[in-house]
DSSP file (Angstrom, degrees, kcal/mol; ACC not computed):
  #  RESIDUE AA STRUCTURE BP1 BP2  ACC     N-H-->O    O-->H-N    N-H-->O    O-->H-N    TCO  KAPPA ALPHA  PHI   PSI    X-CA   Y-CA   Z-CA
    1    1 A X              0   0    0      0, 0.0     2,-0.4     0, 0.0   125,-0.2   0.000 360.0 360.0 360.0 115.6   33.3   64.1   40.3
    2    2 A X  E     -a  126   0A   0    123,-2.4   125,-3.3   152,-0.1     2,-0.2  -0.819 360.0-153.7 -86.9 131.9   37.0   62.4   40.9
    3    3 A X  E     +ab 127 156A   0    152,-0.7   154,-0.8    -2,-0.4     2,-0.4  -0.578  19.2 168.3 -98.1 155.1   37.8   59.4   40.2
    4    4 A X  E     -ab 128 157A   0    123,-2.1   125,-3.0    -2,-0.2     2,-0.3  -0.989  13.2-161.7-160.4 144.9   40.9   57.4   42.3
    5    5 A X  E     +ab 129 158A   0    152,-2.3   154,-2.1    -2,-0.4     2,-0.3  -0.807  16.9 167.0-118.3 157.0   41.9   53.4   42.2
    6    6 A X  E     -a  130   0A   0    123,-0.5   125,-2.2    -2,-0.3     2,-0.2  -0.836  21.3-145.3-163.3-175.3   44.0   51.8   44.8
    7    7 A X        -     0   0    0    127,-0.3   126,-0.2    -2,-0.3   125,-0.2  -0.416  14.9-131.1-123.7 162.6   44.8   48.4   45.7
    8    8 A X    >   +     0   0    0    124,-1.2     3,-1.5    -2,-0.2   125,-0.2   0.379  65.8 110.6-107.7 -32.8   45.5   46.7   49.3
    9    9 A X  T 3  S+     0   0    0    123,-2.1    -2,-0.1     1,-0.2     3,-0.1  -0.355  89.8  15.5 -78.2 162.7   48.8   44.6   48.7
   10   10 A X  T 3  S+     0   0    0      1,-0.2    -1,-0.2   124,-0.0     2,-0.2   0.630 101.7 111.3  47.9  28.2   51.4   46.2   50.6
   11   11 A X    <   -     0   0    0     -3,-1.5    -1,-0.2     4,-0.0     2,-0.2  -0.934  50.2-161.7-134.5 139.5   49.3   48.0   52.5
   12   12 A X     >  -     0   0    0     -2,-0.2     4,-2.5    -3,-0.1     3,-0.5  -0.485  46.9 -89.5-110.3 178.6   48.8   47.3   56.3
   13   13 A X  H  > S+     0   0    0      1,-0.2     4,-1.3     2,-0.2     5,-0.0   0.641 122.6  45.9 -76.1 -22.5   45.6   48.9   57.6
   14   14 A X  H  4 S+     0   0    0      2,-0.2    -1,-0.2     3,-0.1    -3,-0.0   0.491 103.1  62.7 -61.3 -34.7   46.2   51.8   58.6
   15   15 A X  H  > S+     0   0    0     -3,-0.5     4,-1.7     3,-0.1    -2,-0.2   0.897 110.2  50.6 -49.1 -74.4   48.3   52.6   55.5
   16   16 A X  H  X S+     0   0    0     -4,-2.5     4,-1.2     1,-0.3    -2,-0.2   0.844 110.1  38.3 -57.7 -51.6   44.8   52.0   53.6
   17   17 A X  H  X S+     0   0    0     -4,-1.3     4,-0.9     1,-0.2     5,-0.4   0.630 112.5  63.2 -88.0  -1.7   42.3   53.8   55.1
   18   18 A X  H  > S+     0   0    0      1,-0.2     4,-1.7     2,-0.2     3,-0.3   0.865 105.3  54.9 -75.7 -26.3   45.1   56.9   55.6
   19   19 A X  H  X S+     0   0    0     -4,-1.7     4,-1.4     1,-0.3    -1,-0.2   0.895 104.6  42.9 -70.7 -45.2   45.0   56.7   52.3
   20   20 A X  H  < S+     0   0    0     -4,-1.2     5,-0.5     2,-0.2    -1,-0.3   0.477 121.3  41.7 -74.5 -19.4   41.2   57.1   51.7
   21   21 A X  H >< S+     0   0    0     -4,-0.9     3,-1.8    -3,-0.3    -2,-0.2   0.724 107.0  58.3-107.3 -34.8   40.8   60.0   54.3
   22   22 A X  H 3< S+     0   0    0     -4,-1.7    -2,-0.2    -5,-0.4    -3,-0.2   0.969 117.5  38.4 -64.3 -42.5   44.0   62.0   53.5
   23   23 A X  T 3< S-     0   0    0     -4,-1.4    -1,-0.3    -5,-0.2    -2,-0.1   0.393 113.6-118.9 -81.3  11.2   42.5   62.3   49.9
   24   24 A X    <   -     0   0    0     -3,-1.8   102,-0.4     1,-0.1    -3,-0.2   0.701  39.3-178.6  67.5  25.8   39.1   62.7   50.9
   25   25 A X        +     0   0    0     -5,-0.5   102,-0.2    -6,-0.2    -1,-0.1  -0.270   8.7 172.4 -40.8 147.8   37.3   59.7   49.3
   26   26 A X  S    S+     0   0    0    100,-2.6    34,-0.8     1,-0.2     2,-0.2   0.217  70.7  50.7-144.0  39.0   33.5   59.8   50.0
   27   27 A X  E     -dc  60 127A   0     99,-0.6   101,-1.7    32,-0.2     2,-0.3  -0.714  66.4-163.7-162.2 107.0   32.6   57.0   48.0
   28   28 A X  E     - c   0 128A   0     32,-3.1    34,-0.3    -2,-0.2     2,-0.2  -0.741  14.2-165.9 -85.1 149.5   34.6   52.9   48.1
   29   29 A X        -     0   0    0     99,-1.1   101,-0.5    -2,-0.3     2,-0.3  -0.916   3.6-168.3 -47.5  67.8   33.6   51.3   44.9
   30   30 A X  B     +e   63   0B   0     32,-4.1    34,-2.1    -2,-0.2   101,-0.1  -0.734  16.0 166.8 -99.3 126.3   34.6   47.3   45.4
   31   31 A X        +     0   0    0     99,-1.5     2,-0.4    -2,-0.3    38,-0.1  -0.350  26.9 126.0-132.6  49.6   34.3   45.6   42.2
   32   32 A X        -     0   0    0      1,-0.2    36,-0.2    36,-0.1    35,-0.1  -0.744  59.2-139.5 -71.1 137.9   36.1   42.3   43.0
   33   33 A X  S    S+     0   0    0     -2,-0.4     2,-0.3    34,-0.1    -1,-0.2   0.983 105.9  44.1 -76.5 -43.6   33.8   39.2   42.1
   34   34 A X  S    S-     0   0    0     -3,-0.1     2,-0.3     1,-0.1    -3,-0.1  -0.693  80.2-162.4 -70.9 140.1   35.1   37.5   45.6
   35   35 A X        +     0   0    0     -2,-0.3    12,-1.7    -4,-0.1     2,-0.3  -0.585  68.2  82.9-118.4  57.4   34.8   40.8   48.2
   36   36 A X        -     0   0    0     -2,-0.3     2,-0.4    10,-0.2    10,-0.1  -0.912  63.6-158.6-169.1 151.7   37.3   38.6   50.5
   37   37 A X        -     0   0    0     -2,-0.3     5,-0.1     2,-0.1     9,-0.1  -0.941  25.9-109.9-126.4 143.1   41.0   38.1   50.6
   38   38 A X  S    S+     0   0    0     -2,-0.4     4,-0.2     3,-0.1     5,-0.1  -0.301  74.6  25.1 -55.8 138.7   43.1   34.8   52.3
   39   39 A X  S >> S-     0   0    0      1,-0.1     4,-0.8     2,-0.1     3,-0.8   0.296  82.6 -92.0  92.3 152.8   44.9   35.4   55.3
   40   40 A X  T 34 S+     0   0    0      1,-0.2     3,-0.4     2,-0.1     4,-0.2   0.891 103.3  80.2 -90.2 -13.7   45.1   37.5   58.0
   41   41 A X  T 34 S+     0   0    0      1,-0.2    -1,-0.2     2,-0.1    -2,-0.1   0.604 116.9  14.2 -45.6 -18.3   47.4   40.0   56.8
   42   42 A X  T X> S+     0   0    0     -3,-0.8     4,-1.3    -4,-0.2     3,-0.9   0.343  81.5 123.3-136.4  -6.1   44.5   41.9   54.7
   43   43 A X  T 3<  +     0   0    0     -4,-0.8     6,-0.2    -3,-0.4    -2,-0.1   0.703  62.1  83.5 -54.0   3.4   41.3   40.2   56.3
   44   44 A X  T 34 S+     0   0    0     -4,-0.2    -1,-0.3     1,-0.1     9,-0.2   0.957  86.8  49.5 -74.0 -51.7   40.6   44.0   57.0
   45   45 A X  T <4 S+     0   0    0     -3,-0.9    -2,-0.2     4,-0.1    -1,-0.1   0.508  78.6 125.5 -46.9 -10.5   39.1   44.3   53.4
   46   46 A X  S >X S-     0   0    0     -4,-1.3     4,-2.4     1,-0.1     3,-0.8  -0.482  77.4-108.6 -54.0 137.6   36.9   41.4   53.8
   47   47 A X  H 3> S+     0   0    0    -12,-1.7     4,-1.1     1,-0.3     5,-0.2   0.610 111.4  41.4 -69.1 -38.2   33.8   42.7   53.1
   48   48 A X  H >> S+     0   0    0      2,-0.2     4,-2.8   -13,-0.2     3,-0.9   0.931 119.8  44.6 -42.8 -70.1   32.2   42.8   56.1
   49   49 A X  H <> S+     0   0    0     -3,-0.8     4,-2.1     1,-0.3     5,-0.4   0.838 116.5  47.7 -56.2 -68.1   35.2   44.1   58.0
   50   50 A X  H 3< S+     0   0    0     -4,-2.4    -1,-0.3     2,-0.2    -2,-0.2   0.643  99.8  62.3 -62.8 -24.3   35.9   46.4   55.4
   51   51 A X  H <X S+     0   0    0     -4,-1.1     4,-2.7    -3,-0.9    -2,-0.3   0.795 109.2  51.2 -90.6 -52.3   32.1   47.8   55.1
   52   52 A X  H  X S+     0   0    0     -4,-2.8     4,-1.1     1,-0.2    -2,-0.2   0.895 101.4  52.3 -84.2 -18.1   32.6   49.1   59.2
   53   53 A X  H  X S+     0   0    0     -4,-2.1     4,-1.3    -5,-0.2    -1,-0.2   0.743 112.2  44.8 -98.1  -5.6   35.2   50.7   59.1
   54   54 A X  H  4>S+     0   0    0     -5,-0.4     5,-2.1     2,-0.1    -1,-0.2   0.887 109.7  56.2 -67.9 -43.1   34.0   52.8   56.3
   55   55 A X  H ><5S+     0   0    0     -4,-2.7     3,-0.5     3,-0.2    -2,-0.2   0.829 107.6  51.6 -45.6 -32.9   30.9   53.1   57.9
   56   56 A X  H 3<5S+     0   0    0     -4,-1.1     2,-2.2     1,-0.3    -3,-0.2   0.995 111.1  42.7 -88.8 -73.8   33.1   54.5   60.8
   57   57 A X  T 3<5S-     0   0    0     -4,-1.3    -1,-0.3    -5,-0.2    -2,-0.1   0.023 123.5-103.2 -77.6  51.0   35.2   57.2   58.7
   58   58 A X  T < 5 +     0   0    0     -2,-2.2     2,-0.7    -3,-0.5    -3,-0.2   0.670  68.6 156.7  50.3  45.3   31.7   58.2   57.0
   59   59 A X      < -     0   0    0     -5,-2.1   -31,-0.2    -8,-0.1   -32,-0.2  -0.863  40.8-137.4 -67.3  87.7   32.5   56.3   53.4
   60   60 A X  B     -d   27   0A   0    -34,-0.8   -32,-3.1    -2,-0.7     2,-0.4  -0.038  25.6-141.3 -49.6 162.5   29.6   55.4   51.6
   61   61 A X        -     0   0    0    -34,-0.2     2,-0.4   -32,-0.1   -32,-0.2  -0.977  19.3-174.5-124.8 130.5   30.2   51.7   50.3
   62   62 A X        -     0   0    0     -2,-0.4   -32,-4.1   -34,-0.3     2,-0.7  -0.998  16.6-156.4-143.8 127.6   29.3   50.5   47.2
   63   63 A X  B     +e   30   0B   0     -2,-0.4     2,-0.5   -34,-0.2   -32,-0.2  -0.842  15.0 167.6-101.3 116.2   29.3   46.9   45.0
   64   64 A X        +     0   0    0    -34,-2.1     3,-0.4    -2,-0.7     4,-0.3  -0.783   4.2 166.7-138.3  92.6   29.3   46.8   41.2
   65   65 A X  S >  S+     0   0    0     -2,-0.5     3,-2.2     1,-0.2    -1,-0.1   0.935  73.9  78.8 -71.9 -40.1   30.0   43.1   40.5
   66   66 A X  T 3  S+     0   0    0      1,-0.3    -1,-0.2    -3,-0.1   -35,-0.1   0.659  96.5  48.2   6.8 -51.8   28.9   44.0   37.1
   67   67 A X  T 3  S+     0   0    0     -3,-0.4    -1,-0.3   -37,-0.1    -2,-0.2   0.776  90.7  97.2 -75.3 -50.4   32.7   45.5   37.2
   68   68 A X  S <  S-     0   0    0     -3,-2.2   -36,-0.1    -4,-0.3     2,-0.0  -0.315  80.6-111.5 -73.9 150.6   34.4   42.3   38.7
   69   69 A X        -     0   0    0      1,-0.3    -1,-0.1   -38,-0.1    -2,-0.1  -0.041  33.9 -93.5 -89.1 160.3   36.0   40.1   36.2
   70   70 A X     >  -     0   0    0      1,-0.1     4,-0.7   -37,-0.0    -1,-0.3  -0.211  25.1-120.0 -57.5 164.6   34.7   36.5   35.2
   71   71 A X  H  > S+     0   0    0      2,-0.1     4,-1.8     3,-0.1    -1,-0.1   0.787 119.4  53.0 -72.8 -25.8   36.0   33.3   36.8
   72   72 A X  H >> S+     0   0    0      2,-0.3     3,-2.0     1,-0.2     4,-0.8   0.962 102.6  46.0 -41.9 -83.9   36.9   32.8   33.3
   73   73 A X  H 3> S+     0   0    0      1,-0.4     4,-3.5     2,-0.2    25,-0.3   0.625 116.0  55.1 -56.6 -36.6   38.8   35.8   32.3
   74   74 A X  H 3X S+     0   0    0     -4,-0.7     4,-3.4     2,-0.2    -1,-0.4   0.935 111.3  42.3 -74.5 -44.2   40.8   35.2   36.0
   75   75 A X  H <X S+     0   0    0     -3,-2.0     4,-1.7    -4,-1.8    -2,-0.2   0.852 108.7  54.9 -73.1 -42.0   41.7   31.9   35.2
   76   76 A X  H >X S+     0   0    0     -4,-0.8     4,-2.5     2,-0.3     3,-0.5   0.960 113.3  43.6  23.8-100.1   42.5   33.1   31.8
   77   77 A X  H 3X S+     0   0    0     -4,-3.5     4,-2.1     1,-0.2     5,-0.3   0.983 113.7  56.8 -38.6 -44.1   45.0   35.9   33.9
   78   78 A X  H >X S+     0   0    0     -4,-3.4     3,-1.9    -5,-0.3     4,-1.9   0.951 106.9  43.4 -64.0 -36.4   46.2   32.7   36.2
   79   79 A X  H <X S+     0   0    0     -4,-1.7     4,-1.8    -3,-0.5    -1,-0.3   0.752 117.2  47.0 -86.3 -20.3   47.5   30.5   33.4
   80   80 A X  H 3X S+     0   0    0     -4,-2.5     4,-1.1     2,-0.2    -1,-0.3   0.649 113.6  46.3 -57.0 -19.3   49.1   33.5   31.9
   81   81 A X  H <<>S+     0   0    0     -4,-2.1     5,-1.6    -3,-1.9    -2,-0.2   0.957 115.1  50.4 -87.3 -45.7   50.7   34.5   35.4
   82   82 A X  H ><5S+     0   0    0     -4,-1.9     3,-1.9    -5,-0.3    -2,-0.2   0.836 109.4  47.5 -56.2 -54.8   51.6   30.8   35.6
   83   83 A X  H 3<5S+     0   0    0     -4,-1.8     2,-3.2     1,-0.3    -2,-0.2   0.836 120.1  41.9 -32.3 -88.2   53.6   30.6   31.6
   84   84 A X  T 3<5S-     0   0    0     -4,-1.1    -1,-0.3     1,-0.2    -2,-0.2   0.017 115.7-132.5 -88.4  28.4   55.4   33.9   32.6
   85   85 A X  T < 5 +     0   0    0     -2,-3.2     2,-0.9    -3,-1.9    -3,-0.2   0.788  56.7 150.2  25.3  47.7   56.0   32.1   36.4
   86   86 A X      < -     0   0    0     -5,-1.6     2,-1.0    -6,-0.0    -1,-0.2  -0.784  48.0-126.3-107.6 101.8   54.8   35.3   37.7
   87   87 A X    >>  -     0   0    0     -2,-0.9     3,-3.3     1,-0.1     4,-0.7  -0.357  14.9-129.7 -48.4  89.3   52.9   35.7   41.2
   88   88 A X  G >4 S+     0   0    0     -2,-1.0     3,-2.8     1,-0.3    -1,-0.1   0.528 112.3  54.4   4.4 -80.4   49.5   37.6   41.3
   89   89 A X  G 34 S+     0   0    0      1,-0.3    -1,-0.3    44,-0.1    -2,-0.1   0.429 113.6  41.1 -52.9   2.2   50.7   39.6   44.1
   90   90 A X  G <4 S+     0   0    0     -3,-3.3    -1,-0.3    -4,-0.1    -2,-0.2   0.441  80.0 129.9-131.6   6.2   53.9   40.8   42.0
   91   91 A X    <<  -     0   0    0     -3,-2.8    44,-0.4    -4,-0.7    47,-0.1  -0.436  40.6-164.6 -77.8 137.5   52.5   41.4   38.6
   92   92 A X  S    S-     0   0    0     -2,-0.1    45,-0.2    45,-0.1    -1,-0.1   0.980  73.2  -7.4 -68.2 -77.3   53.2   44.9   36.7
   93   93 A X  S    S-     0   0    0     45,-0.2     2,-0.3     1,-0.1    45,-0.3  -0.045  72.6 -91.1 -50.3 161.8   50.7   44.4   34.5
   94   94 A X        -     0   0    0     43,-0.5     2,-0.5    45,-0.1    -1,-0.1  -0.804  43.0-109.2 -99.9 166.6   47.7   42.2   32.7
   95   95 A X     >  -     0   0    0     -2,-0.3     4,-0.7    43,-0.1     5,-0.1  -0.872  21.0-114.9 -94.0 130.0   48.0   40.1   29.9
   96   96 A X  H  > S+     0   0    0     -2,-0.5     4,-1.5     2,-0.2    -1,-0.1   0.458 114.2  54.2 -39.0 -17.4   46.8   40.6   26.9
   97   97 A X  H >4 S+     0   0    0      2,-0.2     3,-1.0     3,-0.1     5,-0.1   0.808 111.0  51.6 -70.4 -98.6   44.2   37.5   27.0
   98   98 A X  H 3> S+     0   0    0      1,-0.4     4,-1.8   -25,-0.3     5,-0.4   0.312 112.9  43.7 -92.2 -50.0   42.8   39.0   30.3
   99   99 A X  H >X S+     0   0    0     -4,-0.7     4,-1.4     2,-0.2     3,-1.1   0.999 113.2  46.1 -67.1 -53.5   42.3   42.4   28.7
  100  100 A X  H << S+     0   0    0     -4,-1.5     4,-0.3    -3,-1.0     5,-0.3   0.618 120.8  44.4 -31.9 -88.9   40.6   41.5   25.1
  101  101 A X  H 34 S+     0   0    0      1,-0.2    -1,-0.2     2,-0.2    -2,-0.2   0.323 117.3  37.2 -69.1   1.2   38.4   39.2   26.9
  102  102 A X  H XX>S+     0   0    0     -4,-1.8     3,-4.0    -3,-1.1     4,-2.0   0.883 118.1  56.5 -82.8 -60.4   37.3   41.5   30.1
  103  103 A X  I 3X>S+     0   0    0     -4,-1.4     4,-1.3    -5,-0.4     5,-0.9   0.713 121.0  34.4 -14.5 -80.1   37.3   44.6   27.2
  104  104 A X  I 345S+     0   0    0     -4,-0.3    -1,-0.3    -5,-0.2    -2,-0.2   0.396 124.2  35.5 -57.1  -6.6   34.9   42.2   25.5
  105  105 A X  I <45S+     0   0    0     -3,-4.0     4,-0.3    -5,-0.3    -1,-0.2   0.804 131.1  13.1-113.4 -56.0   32.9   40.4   28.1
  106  106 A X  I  <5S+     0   0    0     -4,-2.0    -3,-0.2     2,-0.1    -2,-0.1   0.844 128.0  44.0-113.7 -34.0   32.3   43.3   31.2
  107  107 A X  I  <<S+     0   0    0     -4,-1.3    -3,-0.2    -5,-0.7    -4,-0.1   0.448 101.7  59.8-117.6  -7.8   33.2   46.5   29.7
  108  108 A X  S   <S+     0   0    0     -5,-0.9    -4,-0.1    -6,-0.3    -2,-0.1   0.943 118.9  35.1 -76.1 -52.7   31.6   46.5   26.0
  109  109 A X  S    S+     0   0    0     -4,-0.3     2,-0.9    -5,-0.1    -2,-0.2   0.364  91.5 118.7 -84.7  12.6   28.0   46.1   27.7
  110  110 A X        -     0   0    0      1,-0.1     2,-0.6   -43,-0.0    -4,-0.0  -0.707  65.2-138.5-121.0 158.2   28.8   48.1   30.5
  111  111 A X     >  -     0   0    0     -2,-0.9     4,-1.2     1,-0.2    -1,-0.1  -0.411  18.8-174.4 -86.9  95.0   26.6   51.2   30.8
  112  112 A X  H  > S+     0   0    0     -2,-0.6     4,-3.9     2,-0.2     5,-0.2   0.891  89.0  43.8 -72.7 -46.4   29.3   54.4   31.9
  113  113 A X  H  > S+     0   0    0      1,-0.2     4,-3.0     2,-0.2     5,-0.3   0.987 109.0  53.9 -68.0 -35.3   26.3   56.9   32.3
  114  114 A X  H  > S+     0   0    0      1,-0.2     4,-1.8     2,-0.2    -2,-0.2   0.924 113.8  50.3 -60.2 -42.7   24.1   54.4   34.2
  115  115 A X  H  X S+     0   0    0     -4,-1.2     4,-1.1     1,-0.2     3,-0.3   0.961 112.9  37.1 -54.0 -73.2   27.2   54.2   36.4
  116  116 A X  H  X S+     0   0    0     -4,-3.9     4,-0.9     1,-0.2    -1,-0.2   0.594 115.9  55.3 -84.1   2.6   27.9   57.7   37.2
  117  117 A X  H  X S+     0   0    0     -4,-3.0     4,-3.3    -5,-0.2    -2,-0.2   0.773 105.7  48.6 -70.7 -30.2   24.3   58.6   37.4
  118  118 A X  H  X S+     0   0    0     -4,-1.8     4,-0.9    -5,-0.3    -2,-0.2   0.876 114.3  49.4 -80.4 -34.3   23.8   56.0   39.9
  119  119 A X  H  <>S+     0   0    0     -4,-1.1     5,-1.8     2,-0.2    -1,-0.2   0.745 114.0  49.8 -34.1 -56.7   27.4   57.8   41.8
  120  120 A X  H ><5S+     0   0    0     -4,-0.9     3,-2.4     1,-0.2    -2,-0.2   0.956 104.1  55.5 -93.3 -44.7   25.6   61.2   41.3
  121  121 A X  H 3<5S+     0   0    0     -4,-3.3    -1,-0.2     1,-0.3    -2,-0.2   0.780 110.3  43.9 -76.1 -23.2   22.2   59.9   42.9
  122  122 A X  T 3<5S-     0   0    0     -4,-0.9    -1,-0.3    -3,-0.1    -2,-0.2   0.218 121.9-113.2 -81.7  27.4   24.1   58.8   46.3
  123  123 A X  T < 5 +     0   0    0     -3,-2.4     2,-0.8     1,-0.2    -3,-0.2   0.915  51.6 177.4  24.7  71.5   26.3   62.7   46.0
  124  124 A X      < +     0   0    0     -5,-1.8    -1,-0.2    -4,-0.2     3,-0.2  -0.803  16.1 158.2 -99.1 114.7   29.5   60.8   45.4
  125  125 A X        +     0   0    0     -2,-0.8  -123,-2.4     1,-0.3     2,-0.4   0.916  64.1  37.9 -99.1 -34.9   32.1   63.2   44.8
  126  126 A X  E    S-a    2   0A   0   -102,-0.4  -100,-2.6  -125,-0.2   -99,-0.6  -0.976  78.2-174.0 -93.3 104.5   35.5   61.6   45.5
  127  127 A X  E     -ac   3  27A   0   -125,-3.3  -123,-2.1    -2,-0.4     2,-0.4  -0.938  11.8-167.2-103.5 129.4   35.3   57.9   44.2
  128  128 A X  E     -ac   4  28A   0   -101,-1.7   -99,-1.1    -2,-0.4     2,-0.8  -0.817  11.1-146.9-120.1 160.7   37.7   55.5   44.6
  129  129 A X  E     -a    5   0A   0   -125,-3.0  -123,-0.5    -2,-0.4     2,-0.3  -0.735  23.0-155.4-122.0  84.0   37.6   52.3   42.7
  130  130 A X  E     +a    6   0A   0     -2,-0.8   -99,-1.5  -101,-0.5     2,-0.2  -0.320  32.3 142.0 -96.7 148.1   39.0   49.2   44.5
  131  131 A X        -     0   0    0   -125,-2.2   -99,-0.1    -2,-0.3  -123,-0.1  -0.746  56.6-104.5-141.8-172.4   40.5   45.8   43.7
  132  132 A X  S    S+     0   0    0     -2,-0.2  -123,-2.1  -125,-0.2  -124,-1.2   0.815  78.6 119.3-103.5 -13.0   43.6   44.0   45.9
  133  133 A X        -     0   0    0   -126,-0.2    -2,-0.2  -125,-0.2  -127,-0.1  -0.363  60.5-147.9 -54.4 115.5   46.3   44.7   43.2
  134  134 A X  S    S+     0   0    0   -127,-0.2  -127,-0.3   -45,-0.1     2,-0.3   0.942  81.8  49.3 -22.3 -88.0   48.9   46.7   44.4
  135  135 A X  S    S-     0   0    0    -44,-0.4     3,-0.5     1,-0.1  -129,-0.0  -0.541  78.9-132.3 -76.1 150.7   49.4   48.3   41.0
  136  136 A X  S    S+     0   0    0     -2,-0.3     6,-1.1     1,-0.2     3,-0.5   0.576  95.4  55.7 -35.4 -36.9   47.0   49.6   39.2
  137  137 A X  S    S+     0   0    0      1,-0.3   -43,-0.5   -45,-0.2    -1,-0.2   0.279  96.4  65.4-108.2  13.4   47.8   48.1   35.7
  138  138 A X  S    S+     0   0    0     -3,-0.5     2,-0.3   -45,-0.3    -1,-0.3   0.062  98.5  71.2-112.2  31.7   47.7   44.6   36.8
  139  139 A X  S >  S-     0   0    0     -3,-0.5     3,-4.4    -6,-0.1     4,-0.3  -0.974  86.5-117.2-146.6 154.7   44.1   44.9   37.6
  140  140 A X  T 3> S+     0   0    0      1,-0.3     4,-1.6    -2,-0.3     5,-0.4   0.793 106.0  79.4 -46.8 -43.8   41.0   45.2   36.0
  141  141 A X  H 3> S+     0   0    0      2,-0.2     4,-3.0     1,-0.2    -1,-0.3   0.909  86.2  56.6 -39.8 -43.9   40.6   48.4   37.5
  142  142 A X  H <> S+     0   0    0     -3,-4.4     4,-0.5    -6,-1.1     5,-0.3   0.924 105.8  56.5 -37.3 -65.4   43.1   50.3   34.7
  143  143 A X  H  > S+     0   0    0      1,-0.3     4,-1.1    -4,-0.3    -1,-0.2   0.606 109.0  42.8 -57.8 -33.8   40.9   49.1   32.5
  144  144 A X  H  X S+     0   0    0     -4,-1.6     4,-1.9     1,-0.2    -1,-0.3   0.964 112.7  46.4 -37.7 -71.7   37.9   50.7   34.1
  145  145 A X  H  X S+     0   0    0     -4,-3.0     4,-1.4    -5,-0.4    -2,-0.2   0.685 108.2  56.1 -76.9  -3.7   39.0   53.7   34.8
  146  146 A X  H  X S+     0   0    0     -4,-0.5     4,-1.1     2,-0.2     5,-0.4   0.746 115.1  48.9 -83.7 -32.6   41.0   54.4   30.7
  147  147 A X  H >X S+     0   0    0     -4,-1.1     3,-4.8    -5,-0.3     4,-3.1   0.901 115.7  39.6 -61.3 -68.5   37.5   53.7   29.5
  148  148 A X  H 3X S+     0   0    0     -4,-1.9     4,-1.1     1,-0.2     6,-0.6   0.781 117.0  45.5 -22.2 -47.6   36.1   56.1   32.1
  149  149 A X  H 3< S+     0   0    0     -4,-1.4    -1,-0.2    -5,-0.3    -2,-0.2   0.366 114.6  53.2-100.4  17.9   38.7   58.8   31.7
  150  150 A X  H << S+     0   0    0     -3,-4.8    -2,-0.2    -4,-1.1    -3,-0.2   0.829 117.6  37.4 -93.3 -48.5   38.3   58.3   27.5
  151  151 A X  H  < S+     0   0    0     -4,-3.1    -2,-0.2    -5,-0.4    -3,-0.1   0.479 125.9  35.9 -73.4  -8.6   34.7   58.8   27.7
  152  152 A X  S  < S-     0   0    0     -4,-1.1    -1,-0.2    -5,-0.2    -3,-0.2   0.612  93.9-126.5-117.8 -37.4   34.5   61.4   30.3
  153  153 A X        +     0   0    0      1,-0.3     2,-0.3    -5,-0.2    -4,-0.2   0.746  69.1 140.6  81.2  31.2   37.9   63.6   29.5
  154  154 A X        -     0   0    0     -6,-0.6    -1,-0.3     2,-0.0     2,-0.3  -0.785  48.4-135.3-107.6 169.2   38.6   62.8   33.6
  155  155 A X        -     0   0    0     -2,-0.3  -152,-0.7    -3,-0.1     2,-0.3  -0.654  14.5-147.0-100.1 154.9   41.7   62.0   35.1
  156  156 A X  E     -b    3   0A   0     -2,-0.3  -152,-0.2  -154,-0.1     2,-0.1  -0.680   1.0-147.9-153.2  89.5   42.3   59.3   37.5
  157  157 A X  E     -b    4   0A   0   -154,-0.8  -152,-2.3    -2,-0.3     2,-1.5  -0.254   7.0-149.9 -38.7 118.6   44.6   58.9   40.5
  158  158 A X  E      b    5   0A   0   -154,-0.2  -152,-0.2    -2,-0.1    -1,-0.1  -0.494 360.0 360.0-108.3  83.8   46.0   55.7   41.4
  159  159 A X              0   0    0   -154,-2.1  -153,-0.2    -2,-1.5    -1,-0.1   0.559 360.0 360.0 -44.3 360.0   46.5   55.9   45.3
């Protein structure tokens, strides 16, 4: 199994899903706790929206809020983005409150074999792990996928 993250900002729609068939995904992963974004500029990942037109280029879809961050731990990230006058959509990074407490809150209890067994029982070979953060290491997603690629010895491609 291969694992891959991407993100939606700064990705028009076409962009995105080129992205997911030129690498062969055959398995989305959404672990946002909202599975919807403002505006019409992305209202192509809204979940619905986003759920056919995987269906269409054969991409199984899969939710593990399990994955998705607290409202805490985001509010947490927003008053940090806010100190450092830094915009969601332009952050490099998290901040160190956001990681301890997701580390501690979603990712001590959550169950890595249960995960990729559950991956292996719909024959997911290509998985891609999605959030809206452009980069990768300003979303929760890094944090996924180092735990994953400590415990596993995999590597993980950030589309």
């Amino acid at each position: 199994m291969e694992f891959y993250t991407i993100g939606v900002y700064n990705s028009d729609k076409e962009q995105f899903f080129n992205k997911l068939i030129k690498n062969g995904i055959d398995t989305f992963c959404d672990i946002r706790q909202r599975r919807g974004v403002r505006g019409r500029e992305y209202s192509f990942v809204n979940s619905n929206r986003l759920q056919a037109t995987l269906h269409e280029i054969g991409i199984t879809y899969c939710y593990f809020k399990e994955l998705a961050p607290t409202q805490e731990i985001r509010d947490l990230q927003k008053a940090a983005d806010k100190e450092n006058k830094e915009l969601k959509r332009d952050r490099q990074k998290l901040g160190v409150v956001f990681t301890e407490n997701y580390n501690n809150k979603i990712l001590s209890t959550f169950n890595i074999n249960g995960f990729i067994n559950q991956l292996k029982e719909i024959g997911a070979n290509k998985v891609v792990l999605f959030c809206v953060e452009e980069h990768h290491g300003a979303c929760h997603r890094s944090l996924v996928t180092y735990k994953i690629s400590s415990e596993l010895k995999l590597n993980i491609q950030h589309l």
